[in-house]
C-alpha positions in Angstrom: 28.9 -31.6 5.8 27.1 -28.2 5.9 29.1 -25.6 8.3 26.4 -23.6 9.5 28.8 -21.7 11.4 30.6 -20.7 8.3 27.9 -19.9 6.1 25.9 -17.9 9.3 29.9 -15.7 9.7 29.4 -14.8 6.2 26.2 -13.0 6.5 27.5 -11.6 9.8 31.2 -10.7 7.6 29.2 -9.3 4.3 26.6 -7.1 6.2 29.3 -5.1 8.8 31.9 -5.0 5.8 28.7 -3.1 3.3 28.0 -1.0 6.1 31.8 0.2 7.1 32.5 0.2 3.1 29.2 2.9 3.1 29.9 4.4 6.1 26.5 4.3 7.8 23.8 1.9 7.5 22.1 -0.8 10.7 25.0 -3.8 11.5 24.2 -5.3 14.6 20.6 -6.7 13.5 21.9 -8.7 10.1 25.0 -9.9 12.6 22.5 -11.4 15.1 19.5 -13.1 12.9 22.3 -14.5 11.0 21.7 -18.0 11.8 17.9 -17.4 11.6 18.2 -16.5 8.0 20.5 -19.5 7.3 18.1 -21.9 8.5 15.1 -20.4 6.7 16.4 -19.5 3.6 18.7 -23.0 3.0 16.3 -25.0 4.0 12.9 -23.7 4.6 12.4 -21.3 2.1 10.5 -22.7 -1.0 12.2 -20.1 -3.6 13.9 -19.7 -7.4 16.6 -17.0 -7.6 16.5 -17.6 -11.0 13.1 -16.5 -11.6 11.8 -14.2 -8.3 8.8 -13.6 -9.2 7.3 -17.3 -10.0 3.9 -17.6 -8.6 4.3 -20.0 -6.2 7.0 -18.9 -4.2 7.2 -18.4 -0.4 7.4 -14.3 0.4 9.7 -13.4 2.6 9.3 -9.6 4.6 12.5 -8.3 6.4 9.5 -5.8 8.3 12.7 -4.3 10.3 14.0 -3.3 7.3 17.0 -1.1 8.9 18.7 -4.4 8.8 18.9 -4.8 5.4 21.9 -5.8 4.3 20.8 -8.6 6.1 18.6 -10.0 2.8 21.0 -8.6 0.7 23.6 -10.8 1.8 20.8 -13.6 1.9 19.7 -12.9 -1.4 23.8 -12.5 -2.8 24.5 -15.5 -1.3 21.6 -17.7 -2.3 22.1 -17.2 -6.4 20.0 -14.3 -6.8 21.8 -11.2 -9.5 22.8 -9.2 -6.7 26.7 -9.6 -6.9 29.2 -8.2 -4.5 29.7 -4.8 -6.6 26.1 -4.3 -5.3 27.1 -4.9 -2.2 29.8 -2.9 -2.1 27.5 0.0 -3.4 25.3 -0.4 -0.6 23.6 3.0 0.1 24.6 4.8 -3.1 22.9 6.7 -5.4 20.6 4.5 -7.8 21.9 1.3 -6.2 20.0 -2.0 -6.5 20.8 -2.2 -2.5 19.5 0.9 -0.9 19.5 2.0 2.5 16.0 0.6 3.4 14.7 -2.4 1.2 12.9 -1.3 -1.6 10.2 -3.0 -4.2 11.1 -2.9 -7.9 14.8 -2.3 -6.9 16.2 -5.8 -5.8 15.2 -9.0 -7.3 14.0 -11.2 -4.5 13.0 -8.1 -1.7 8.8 -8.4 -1.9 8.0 -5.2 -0.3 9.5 -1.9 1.1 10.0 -1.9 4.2 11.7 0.4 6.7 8.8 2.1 8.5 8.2 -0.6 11.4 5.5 -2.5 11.8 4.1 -2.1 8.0 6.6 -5.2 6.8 4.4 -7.8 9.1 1.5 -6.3 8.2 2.4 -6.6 4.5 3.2 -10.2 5.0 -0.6 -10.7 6.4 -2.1 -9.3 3.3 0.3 -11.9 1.5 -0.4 -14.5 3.7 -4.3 -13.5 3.1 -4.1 -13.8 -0.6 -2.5 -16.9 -0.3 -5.3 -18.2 1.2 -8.1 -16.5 -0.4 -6.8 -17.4 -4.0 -5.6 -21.3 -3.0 -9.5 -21.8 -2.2 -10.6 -20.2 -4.9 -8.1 -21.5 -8.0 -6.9 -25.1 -6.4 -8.2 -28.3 -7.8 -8.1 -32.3 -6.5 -4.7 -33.2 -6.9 -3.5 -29.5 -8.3 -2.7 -27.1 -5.2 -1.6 -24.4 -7.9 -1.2 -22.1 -4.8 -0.1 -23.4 -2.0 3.2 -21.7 -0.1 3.9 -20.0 2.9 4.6 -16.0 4.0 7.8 -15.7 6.3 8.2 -12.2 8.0 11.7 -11.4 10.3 10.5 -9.1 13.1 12.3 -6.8 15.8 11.4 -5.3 19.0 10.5 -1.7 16.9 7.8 -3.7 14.8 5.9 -4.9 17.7 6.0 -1.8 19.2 4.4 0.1 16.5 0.9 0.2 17.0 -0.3 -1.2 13.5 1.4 -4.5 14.5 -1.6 -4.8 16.8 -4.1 -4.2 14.6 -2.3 -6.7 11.9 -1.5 -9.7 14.0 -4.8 -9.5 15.6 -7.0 -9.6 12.5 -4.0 -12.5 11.2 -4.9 -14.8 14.4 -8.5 -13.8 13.6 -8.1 -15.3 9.6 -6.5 -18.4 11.2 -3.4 -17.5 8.4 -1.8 -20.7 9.3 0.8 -20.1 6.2 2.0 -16.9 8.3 5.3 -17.6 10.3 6.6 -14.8 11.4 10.5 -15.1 13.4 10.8 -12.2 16.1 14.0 -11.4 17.0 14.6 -10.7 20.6 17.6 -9.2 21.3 16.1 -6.2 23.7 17.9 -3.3 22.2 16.5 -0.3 20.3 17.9 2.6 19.5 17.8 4.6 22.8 18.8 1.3 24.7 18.0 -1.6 26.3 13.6 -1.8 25.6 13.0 -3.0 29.3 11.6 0.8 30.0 9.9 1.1 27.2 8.7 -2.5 26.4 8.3 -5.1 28.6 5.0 -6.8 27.7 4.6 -10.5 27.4 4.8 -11.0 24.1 4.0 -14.4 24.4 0.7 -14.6 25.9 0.2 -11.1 23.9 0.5 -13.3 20.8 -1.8 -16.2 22.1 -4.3 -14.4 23.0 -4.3 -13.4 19.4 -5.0 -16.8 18.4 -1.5 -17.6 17.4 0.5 -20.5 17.9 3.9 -19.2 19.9 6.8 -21.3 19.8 9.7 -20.0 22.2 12.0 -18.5 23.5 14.3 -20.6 21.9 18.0 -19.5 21.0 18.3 -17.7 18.1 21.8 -18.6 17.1 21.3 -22.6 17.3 20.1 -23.9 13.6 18.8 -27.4 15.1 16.6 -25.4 17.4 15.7 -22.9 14.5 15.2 -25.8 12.0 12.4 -27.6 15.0 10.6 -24.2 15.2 9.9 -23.9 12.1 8.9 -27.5 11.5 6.2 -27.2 14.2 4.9 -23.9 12.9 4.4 -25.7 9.2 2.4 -28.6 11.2 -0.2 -26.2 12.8 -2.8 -25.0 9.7 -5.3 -23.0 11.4 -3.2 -20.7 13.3 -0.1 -17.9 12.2 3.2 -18.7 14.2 5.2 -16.2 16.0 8.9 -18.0 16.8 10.7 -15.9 19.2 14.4 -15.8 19.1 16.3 -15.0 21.5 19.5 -13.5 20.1 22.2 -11.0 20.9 22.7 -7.6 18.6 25.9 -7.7 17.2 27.1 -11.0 17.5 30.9 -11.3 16.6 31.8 -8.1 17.8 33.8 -8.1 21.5 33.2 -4.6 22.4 29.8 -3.7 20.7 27.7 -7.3 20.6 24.6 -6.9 22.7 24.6 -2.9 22.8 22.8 0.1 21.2 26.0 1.4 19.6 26.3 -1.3 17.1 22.2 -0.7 16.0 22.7 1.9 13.6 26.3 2.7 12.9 29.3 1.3 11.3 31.7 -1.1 13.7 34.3 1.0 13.0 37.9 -0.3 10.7 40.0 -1.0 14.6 36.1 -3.4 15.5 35.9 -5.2 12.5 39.6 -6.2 12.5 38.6 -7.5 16.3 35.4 -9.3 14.6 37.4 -11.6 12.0 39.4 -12.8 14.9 36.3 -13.6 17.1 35.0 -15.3 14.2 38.1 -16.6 13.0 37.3 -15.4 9.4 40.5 -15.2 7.9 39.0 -13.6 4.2 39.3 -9.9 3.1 36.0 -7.4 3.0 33.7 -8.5 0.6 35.4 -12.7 0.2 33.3 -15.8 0.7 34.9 -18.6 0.8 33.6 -21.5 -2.4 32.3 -24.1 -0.2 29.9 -21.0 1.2 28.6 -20.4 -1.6 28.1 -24.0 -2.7 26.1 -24.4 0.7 24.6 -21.5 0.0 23.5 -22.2 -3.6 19.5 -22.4 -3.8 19.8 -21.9 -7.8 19.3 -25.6 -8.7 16.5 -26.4 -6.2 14.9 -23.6 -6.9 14.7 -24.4 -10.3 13.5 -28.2 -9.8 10.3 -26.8 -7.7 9.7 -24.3 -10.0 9.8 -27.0 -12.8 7.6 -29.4 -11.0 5.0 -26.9 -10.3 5.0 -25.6 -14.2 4.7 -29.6 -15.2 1.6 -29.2 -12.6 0.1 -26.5 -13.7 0.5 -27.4 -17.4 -1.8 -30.1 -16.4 -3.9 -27.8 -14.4 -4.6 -25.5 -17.9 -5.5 -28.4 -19.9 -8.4 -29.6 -16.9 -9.1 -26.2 -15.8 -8.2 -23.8 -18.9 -10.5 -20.7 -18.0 -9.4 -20.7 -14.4 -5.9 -20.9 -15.2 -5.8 -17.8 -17.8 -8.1 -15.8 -15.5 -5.0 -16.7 -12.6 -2.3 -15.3 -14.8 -4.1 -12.6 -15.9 -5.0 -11.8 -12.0 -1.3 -12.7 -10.9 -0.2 -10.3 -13.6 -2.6 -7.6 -12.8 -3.9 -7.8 -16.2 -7.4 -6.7 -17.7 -9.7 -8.2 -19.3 -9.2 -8.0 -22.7 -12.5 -6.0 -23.4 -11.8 -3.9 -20.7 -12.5 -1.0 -22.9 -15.8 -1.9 -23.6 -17.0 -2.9 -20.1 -15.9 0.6 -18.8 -17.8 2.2 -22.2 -20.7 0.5 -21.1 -20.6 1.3 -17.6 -20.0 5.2 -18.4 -23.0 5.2 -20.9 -25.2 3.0 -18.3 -24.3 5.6 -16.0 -25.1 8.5 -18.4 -28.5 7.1 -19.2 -30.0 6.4 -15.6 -29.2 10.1 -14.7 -29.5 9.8 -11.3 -29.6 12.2 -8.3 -27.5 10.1 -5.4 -24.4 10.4 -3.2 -21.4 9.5 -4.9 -20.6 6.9 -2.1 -23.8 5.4 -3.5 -22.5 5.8 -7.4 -19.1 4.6 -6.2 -21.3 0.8 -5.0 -23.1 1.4 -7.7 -19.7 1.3 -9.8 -18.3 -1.5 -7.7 -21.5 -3.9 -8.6 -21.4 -3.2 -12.2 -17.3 -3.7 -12.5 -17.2 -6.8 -10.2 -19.3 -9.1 -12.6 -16.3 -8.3 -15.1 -13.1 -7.9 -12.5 -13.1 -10.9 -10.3 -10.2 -10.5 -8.9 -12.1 -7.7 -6.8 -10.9 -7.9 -2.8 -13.0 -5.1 -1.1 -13.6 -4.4 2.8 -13.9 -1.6 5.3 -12.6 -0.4 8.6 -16.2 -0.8 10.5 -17.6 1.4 7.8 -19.6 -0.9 5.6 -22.9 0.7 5.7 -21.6 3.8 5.7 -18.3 3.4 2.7 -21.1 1.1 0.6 -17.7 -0.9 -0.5 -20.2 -4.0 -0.5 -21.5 -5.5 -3.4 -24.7 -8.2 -3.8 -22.3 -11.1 -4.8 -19.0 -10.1 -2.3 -18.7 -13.1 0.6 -17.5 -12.0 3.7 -14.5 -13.3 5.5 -15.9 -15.0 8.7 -15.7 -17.9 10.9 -18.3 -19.9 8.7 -16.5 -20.5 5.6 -13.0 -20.5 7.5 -12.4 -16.7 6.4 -12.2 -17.1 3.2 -13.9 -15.0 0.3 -13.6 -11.6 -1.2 -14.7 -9.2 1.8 -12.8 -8.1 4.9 -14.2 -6.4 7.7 -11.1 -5.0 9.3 -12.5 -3.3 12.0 -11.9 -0.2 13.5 -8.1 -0.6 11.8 -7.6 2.0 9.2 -4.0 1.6 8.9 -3.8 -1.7 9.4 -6.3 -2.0 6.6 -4.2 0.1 4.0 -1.1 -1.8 5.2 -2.8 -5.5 4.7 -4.2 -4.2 0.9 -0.9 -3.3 0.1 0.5 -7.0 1.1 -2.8 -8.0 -1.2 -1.5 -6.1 -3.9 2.1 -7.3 -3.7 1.4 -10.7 -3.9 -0.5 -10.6 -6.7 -4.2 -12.5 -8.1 -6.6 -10.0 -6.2 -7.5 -6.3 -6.4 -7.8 -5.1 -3.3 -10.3 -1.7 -2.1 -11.3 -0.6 1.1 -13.2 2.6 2.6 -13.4 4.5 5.8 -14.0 8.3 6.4 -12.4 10.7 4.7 -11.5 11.9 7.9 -9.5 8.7 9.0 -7.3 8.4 6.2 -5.2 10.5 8.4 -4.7 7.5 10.4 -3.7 5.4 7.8 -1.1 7.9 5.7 2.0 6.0 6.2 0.7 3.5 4.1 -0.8 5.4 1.4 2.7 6.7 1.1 4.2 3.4 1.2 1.7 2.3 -2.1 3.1 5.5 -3.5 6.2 4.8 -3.3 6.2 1.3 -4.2 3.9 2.1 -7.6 1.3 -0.2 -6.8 -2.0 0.6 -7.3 -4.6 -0.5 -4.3 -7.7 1.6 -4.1 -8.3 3.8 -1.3 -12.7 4.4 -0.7 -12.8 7.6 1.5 -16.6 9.0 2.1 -18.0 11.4 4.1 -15.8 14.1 2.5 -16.3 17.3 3.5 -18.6 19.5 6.4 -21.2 18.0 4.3 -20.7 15.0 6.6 -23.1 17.3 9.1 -23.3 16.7 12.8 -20.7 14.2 13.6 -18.9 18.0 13.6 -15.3 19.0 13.0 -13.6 16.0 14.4 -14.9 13.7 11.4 -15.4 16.3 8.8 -12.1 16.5 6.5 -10.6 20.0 5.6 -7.4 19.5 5.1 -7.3 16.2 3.8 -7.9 16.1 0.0 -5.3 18.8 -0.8 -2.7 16.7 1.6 -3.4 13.1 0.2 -3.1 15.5 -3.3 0.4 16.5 -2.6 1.6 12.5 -2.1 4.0 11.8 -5.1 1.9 9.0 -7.4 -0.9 9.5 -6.2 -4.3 9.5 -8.0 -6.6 11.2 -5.9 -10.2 11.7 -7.5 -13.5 13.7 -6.4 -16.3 13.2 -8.6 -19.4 15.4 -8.8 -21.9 13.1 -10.0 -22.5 9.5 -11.3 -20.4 9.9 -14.1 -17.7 11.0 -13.0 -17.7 8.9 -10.1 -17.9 5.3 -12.7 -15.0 7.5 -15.0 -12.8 8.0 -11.6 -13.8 4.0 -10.8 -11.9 2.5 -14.3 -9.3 4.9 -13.9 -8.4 3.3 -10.4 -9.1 0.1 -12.1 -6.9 0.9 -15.3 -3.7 1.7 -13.0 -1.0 -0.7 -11.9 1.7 1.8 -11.0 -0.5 4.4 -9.0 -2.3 4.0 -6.0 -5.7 5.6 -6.5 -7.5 7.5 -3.7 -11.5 7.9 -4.2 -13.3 10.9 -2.1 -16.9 10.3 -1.9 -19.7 12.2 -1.1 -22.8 11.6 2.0 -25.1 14.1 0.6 -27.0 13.4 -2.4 -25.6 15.3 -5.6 -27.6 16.6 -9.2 -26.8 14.3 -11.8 -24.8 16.8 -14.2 -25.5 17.0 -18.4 -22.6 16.5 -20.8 -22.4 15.8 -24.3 -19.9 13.2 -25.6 -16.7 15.2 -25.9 -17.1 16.3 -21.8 -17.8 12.7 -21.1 -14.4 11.7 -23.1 -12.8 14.7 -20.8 -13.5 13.3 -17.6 -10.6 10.9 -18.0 -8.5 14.0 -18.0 -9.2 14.9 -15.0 -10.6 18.2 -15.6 -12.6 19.5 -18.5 -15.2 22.3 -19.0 -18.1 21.3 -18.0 -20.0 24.5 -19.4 -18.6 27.1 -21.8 -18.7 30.8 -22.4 -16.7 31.4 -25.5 -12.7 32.5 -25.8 -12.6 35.0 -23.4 -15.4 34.8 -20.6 -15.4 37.0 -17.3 -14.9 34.2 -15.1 -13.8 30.9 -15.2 -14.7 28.7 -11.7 -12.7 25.5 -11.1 -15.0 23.3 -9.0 -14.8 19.3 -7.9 -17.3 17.4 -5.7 -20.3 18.8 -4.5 -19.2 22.3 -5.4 -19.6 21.4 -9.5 -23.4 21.7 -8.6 -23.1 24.7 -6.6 -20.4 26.6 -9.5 -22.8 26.0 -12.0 -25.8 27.7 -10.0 -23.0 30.6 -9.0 -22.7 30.9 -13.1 -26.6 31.0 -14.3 -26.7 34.2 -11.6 -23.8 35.7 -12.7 -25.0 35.2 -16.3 -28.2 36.8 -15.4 -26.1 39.8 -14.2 -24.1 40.3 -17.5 -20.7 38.2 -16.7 -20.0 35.7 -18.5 -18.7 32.2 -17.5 -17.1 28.9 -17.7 -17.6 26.2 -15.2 -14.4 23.7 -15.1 -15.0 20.0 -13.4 -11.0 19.2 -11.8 -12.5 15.9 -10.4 -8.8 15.0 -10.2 -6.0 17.7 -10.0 -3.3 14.8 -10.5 -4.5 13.4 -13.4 -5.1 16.5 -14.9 -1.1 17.6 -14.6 -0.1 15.1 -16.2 -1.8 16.3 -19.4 -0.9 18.0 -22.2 0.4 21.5 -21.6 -2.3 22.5 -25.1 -4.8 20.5 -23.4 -4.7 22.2 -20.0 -3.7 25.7 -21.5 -7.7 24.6 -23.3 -9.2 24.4 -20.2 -7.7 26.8 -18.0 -6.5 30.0 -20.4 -8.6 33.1 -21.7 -10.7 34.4 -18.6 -10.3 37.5 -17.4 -10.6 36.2 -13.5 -9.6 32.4 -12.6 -12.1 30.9 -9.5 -11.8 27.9 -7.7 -14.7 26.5 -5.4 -14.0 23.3 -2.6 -14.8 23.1 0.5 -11.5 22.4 1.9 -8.1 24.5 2.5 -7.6 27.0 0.0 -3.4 26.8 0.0 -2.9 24.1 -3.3 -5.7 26.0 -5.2 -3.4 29.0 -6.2 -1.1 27.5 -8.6 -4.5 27.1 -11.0 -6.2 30.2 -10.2 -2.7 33.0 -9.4 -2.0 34.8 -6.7 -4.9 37.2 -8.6 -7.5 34.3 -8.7 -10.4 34.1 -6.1 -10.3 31.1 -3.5 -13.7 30.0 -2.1 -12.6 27.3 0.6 -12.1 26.4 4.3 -9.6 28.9 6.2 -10.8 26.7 10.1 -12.3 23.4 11.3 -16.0 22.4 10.7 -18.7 23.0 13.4 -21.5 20.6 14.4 -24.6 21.4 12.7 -27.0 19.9 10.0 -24.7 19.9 6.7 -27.0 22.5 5.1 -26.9 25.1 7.8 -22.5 24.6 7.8 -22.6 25.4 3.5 -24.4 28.6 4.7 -22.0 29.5 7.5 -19.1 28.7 5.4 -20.3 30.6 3.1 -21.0 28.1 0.2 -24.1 29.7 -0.9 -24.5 31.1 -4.5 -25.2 34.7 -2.8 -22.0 34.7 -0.9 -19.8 33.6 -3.9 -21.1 35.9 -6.1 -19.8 38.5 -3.4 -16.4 37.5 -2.9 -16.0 36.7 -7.0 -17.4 40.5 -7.5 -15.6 42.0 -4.5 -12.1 40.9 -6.3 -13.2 42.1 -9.5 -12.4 45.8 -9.9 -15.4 46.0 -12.7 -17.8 44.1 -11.2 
């Protein structure tokens, strides 16, 4: 018979012993969702330790992620290869078990998580794709995807403000695949959360449009095993279990307070622990018949067999819908990618047109979505404005049960970034959505978070400078290109014209490891000339645009809008005797990744190195020295028509010419 008790003390024993062993690291939450996680992960959770990332598995997000020794000990226990030595290196440099869980570093852990309220928001955007792609790739009698998303929350994830905009928007999808556990054990860091958070989470939660179940006690399997029964019967609506549970459980002097949250027990508690436990093993032993109970190896492998039988079937009926699902799942392209994006370039190079990149970046989204299917775009209330919409995209909405390839997320920036990340993760779509410029500030965390992880959702941002007009300085990014610039692995790209903006399109397309940032334009901009060498360039991330021999007089670095205005600042300068080269730096990342001949090629020879953006100046230096001239953005924006604020900023070829001259000792 299973011992329940036995196998729940081992998650409890494992967790408080990693966390004394590194001394530091979160006990008390593994020690009280212990039985929650036996009675999902024994015999709930639809999962192969063997293989982690089969297609049909259920994802599970440990979204307060402080506790993570918690799925550690799950994932040791349950046959994954994360052996005791890794627990025992808990916390330690270039472990597989780091402090926080983290993507790419444990087999079996789905997402990073650790910043609250992002792991449940994650797990909507999986829960999402779930049910986008089971409508779009499921076949009578072959349900190729069909599983469920379980997320593990705490008090700190439903405080954070992006758990509102998630769960809404998840009640709103009717993500009936979505069970999330919550466990209520009313302590956070400074305390017991009654002063800080005492809303009714319950009817919060229904009036989400989610099916609440609870309070029930946390620690009692056969009332853990019933929740999560009923929340597999209801299909139209996420569930939100609440558990009712005690923080530290096994420990007589520290179970139910703050002191056990984010510190070891301490060698004199833990010895006190074993004997309210009545655990009679050393740190770091499980007993046999634990591990036998434990064992999801050999089940995991008999689902994972039955659905490969199925979906061997499924290729044979269905063959081109099954390769274009791997290749999705795989995040795989085409296999003429290269052509398609040749194509679109030169389609783009022979229309020449005079638009707003926002209207090149649709533009770009219409031509690559008739060869990239996998395409999931949407907007935070931005549609018309972003232009993330395509002719053929169907909206999520009530009519066709929220499903299709389109979300409008509302005013929910970092929800939005959050969910696309979940989209990413769980692999079969390509998710993009847009807002302002200006909001990405709201949604930074998670941009970070696609960083970190290397995965590669694209980011739309329009509206990208004062050009943005009279909305005035409270929409109109300054700062915000050089900051979302100085994220590690990230690809941020500014084109100038059509071509850029379809070249800065299939780079975002082309990356699986690098989130991809796109800044857009609301005023129309000159379609620019090139030849076929600066067109190959672009890729680069900068190039010269227009040359002026070895050694010219000048050489202005421009990106955006400014391109246009540089090379206007150069025919008057040429007219006045100087000579110049004009240098496109649509993306400063890319380009420092190249060569050190290549950018030596672009950058070396002029007598006086120039940069043009409207933006903060700071990041500009290390192209141009400490002797190079800055044009840029030293204040906020003003409200006025976005002609009138280039003139006040002083982004006017007159005004240029000035400040270029007045550093120049023989102008």
């Amino acid at each position: 018979m299973t011992n329940y008790a036995l196998m729940a003390n081992a998650i409890r024993m494992l967790s408080a012993d990693a966390v004394e062993k590194a001394k530091s690291g979160h006990p008390g939450a593994p020690m009280g969702m212990a039985e929650m996680g036996v009675t999902l992960w024994r015999d709930h959770l639809r999962h192969s330790p063997m293989n982690p990332n089969w297609i049909n598995r259920d994802r599970f997000i440990l979204s307060n992620g402080h506790a993570s020794m918690f799925i550690y000990s799950l994932l040791h226990l349950t046959g994954y290869k994360v052996s005791i030595d890794d627990l025992k290196n808990f916390r330690q440099l270039h472990s597989s078990t780091p402090g926080h869980p983290e993507y790419g570093y444990t087999p079996g852990v789905e997402t990073t998580t650790g910043p609250l309220g992002q792991g449940i928001t994650n797990a909507v955007g999986m829960a999402l794709a779930e049910k986008v792609l089971a409508n779009k790739y499921n076949r009578e009698h072959y349900d190729v995807i069909d599983h469920h998303t379980y997320a593990f929350v705490g008090d700190g994830c439903l405080m954070e403000g992006i758990s509102h905009e998630a769960c809404a928007l998840a009640g709103t999808w009717q993500l009936g695949k979505l069970i999330v556990f919550y466990d209520d054990n009313g302590i956070s860091i400074d305390g017991e959360v009654e002063a800080w958070f005492n809303e009714d989470v319950h009817k919060r939660f229904e009036s989400y449009h989610w099916q609440v179940i609870g309070p029930i006690d946390g620690h009692n399997v056969e009332e853990l095993d019933l929740a999560v029964r009923k929340a597999k019967m209801v299909h139209n609506k996420p569930s939100l279990i609440i558990c009712k549970t005690k923080i530290g459980k096994g420990s007589p002097n520290k179970v139910g307070k703050e002191e056990c949250h984010g510190s070891p027990l301490g060698t004199s508690e833990l010895d006190l622990v074993r004997k309210e436990l009545n655990w009679s093993y050393a740190p770091f032993e499980v007993p046999d018949d634990v591990y036998t109970d434990f064992d999801c190896k050999g089940k995991g492998l008999q689902s994972e067999n039955e659905w490969n039988q199925m979906f061997t079937e499924y290729q044979s009926r269905h063959h081109e819908l099954a390769n274009e699902l791997l290749r999705c799942h795989n995040h795989e392209l085409p296999d003429n990618w290269s052509e398609i994006l040749s194509s679109a370039i030169e389609d783009a190079n022979e229309k020449k047109e005079t638009i707003a990149t926002r209207k090149a970046s649709q533009n770009s989204i219409e031509y690559f979505s008739k060869h990239i299917p996998e395409f999931f775009g949407g907007s935070a209330d931005l549609t018309g404005s972003n232009l993330t919409r395509w002719k053929d995209a169907i909206s999520l909405d009530e009519s066709n049960h929220f499903i299709g390839n389109y979300a409008s997320y509302g005013v929910r920036e970092f929800g939005m970034s959050a969910i696309m990340n979940g989209i990413y993760l769980h692999g079969g779509l390509r998710p993009f959505g847009g807002t302002f410029l200006m909001f990405s500030e709201y949604a930074r965390n998670a941009l970070r978070m696609a960083s970190l992880m290397k995965i590669a959702p694209i980011f739309v941002y329009t509206h990208d400078s004062i050009g943005l007009g009279e909305d005035g300085p409270t929409h109109q990014p300054v700062e915000q290109i050089a900051s979302l610039r100085l994220i590690p692995n990230m690809n941020v790209w500014r084109p100038c014209d059509t071509v850029e903006t379809m070249v800065a399109w299939g780079s975002a397309i082309e990356n699986t490891t690098t989130p991809t940032s796109l800044v857009f334009s609301r005023q129309n901009l000159k379609f620019i000339e090139r030849n076929k060498e600066q067109v190959a360039s672009i890729s680069k991330g900068a190039y010269v645009i227009k040359d002026a021999g070895v050694n010219p007089d000048y050489a202005i670095i421009a990106t955006g809008s400014e391109v246009e205005l540089a090379l206007a600042v150069a025919d008057k300068l040429n007219i006045l005797g100087k000579s110049v080269r004009i240098i496109s730096m649509p993306s400063t990342n890319v380009f420092d990744k190249q060569s050190p001949e290549y950018k030596k090629s672009v950058l070396s020879g002029a007598k006086k190195l120039v940069a043009i953006e409207a933006g903060v100046k700071d990041t500009w230096y290390k192209y141009v020295g400490i002797d190079g001239v800055v044009i840029g953005m030293d204040s906020f924006g003003e409200s006025a028509p976005a002609g009138k604020l280039f003139t006040h900023f002083g982004f006017t070829v007159d005004t240029i010419i000035e400040k270029i001259c007045n550093g120049d000792k023989n102008a």
